[in-house]
C-alpha positions in Angstrom: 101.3 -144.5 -113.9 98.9 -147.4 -114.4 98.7 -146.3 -118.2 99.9 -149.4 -120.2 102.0 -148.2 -123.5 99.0 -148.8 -126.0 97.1 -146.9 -123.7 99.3 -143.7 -125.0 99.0 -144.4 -129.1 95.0 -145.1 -128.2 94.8 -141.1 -126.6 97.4 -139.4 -129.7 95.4 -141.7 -132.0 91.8 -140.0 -130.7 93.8 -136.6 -130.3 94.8 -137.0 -134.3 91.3 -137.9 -135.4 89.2 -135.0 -133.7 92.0 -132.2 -134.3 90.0 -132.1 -137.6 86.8 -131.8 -136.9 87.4 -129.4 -133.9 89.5 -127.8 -135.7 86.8 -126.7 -138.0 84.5 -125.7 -134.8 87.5 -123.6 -133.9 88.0 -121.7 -137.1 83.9 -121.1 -137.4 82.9 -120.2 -133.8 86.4 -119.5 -131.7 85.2 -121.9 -129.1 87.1 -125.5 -129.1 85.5 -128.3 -127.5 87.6 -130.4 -125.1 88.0 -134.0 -125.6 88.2 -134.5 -121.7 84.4 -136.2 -121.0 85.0 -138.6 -124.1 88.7 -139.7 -123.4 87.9 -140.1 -119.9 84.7 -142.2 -120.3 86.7 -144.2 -123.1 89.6 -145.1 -121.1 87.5 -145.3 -117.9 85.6 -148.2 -119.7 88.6 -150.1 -120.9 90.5 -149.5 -117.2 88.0 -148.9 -114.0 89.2 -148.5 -111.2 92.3 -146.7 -112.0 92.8 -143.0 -111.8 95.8 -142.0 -112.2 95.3 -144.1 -115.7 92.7 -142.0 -116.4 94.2 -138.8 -115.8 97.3 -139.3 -118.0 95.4 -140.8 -120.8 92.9 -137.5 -120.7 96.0 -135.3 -120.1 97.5 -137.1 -123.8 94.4 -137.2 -125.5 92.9 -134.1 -124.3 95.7 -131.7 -124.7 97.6 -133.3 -127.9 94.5 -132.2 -129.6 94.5 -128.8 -127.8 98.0 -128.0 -128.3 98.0 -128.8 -132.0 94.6 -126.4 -132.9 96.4 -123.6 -130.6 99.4 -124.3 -133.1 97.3 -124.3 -136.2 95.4 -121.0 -134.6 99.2 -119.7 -134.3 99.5 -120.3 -137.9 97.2 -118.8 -138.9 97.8 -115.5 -137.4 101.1 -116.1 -138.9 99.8 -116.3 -142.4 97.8 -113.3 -141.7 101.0 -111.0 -140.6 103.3 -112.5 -143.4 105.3 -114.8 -141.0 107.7 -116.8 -142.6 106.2 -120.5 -140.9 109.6 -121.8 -140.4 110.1 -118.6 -138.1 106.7 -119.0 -136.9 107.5 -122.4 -136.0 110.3 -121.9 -134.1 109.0 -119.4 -132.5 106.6 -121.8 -131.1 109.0 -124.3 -130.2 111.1 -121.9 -128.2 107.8 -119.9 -126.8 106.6 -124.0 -125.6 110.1 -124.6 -123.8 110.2 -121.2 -121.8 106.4 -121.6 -121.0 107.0 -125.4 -119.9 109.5 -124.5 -117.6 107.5 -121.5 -116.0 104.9 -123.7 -115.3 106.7 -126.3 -113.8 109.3 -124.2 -111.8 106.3 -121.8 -110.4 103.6 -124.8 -109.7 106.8 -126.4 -107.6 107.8 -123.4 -105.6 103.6 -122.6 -104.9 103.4 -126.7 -103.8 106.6 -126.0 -101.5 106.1 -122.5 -100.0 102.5 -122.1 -99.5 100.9 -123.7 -96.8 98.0 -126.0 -97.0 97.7 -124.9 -100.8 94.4 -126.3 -102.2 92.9 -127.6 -98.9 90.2 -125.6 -99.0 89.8 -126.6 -95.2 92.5 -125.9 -93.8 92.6 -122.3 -96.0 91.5 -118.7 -94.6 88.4 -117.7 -96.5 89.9 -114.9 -98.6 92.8 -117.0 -99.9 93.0 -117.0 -103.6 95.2 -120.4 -103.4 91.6 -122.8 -103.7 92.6 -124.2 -106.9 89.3 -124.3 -108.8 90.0 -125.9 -111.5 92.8 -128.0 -109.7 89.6 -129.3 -107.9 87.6 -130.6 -111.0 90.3 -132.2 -112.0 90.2 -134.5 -108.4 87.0 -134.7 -109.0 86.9 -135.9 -112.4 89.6 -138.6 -111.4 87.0 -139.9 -109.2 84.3 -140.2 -111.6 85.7 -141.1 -114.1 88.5 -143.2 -112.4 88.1 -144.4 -109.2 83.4 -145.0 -109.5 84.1 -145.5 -113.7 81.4 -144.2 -116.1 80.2 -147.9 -115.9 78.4 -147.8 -112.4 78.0 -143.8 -112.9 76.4 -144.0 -116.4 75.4 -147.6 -117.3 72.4 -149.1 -117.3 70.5 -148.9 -114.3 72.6 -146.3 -112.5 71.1 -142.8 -111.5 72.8 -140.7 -114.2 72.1 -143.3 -117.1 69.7 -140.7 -118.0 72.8 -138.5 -119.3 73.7 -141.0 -122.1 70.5 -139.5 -124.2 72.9 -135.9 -125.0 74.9 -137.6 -127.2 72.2 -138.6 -129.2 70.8 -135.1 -129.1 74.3 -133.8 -129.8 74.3 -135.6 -132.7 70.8 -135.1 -134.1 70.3 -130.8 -133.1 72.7 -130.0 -135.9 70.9 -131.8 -138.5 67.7 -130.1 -137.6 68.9 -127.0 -138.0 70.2 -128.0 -141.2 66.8 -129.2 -142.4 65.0 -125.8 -141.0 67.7 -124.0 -142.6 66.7 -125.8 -146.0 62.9 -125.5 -145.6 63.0 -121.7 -144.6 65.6 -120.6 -146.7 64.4 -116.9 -146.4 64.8 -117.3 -142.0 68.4 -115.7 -142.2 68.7 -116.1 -138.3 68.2 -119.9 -138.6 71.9 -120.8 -139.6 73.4 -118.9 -137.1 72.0 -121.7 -134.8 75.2 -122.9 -133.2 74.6 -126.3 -130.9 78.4 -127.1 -130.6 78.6 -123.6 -129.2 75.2 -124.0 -127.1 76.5 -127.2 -125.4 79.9 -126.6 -125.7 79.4 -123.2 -123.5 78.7 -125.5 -120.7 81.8 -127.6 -120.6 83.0 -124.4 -118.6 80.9 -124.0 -115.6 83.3 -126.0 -113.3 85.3 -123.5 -112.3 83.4 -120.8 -114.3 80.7 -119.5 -112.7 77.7 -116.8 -113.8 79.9 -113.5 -113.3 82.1 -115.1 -116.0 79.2 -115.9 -118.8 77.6 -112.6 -118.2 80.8 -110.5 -118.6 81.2 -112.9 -122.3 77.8 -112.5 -123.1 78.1 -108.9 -122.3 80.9 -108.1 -124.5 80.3 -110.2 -127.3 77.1 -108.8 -127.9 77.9 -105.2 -128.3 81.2 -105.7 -130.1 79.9 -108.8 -132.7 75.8 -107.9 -133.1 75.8 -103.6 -131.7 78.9 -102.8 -133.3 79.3 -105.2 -135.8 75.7 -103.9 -137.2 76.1 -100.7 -136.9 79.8 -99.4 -137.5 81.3 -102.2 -139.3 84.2 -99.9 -140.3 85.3 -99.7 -136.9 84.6 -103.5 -135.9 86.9 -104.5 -139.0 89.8 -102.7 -137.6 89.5 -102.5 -134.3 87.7 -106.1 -132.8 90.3 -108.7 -133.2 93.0 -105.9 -131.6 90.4 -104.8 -128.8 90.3 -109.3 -128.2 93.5 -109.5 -127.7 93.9 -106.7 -126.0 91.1 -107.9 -123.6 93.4 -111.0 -123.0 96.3 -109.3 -122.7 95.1 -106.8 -120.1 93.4 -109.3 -117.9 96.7 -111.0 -117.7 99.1 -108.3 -117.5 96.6 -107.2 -114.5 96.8 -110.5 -112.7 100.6 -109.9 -112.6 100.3 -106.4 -111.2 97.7 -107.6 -108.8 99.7 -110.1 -107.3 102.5 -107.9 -106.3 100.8 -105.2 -105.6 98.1 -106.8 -102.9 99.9 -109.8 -102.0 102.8 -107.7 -100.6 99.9 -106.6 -98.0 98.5 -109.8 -97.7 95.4 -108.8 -99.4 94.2 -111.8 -102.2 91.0 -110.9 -102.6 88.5 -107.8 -103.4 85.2 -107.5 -101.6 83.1 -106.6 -104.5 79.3 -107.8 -105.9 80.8 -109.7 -108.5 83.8 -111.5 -106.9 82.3 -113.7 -103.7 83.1 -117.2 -103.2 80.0 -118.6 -103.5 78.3 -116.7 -106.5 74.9 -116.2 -105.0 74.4 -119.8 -104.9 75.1 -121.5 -101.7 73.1 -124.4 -102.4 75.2 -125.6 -105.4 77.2 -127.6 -103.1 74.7 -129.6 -101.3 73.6 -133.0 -101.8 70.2 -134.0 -103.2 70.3 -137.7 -102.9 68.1 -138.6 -99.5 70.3 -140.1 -96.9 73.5 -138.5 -98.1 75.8 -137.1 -95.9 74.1 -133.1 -95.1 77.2 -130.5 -94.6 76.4 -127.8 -92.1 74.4 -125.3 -94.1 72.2 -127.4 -96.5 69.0 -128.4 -96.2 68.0 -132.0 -95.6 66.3 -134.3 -98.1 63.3 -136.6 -97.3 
């Protein structure tokens, strides 16, 4: 897999030293940042021009630290019921084979029975088989991979420009800390969030504005409307109406497959739903001379 064996204890050993930290995030915002951008441009550094490296040193580094804050979130929830956490953890251990051999039994029989799966090409145009995020993966791979954040993001290179958000990551927390200290009295100032601000955005690929509003939508009239002024109810009744919300969606998702995929129906022809999301510019080019797909303007 192109991955040498210290190339494994370097991604568990970055996956064991952010679990902390976005652990933290986790249990003050309910939003956990991915380590995918920073694994990949580490390892895509120390081995260019190998992506199927990259991949499985993101996939280690990336997930180990996912996994283990969805364990401690599990916990918790634990704690909060009276769950015994030997019971709790076996019930994770067991709940992590069954799900592990779902996913790899059903992404096998979708790879074998359905033609042309992913190849967006080659697919009718209300097939629901496109693999979005399937897709930024690839692409990522290539970035990161294949081109390597070197000649992408080093000196001199069109996107070296990028490199100046990690120094703003690191200094927009401290100002609002200083604000925060000179205004004291400013009660909104704290609630100034940047790893939420940025962090929001490590979503767009596949998410797209349908998704944001819908968020945006419901979390401000359940945690501000609500929250201010029937607090009562919000206490009981938001954390079950969340997971209730997840639950739903996915219990829907099941009953929609069966239901309109027996009639060959995959999609819904609805305002909200369409392919391109009111932006059919978002895949063209904007470098001059590149390669103009039918559709998109060309550059001078």
């Amino acid at each position: 897999m192109q991955l040498p064996y210290w190339g494994l204890f370097l991604a568990m050993a970055m996956a064991f030293v952010f679990t902390l930290p976005v652990g933290i995030i986790t249990a003050t915002t309910n939003t956990t940042p991915g380590l995918n951008i920073i694994t990949e441009m580490v390892i895509g550094y120390i081995m260019p021009g190998k992506p199927l490296a990259n991949v499985v040193f993101k996939t280690y580094g990336y997930m180990s630290m996912t996994q283990a804050i969805t364990f401690l979130s599990d916990f918790k929830l634990g704690y909060y019921m009276k769950i015994p956490p030997r019971s709790m953890f076996i019930a994770q251990l067991v709940g992590s084979v069954i799900a592990n051999a779902s996913y790899f039994w059903t992404a096998w029989w979708l790879l074998t029975d359905v033609p042309h799966i992913c190849d967006t090409n080659q697919l009718p145009d209300d097939t629901p088989w496109t693999c979005p995020s399937d897709s930024v993966f690839f692409s990522a791979s290539v970035i990161w991979g294949v081109v390597g954040p070197a000649r992408m993001f080093g000196p001199g290179s069109i996107y070296a420009g990028l490199n100046y958000f990690f120094l703003l990551g690191l200094l927009a927390p401290a100002v609002v800390y200083l604000f925060h200290r000179l205004f004291p009295e400013k009660k909104w100032i704290p609630l100034i969030n940047f790893p939420v601000i940025f962090g929001s955005s490590g979503s767009m690929p596949p998410n797209k504005a349908i998704n944001y509003n819908c968020w945006f939508i419901v979390g401000f009239v359940v945690n501000y409307w609500v929250f201010k002024h029937h607090k009562q109810w919000w206490g009981r009744y938001a954390y079950v109406m969340s997971a209730a919300l997840d639950a739903g969606t996915s219990f829907m998702g099941v009953v929609a497959f069966f239901a309109l995929g027996n009639y060959n129906i995959y999609s819904v022809n609805w305002w909200g739903g369409v392919t391109e999301d009111y932006c059919p510019l978002a895949k063209c080019p904007t470098e001059p001379g590149a390669f103009i797909p039918k559709g998109c303007p060309e550059l001078h």
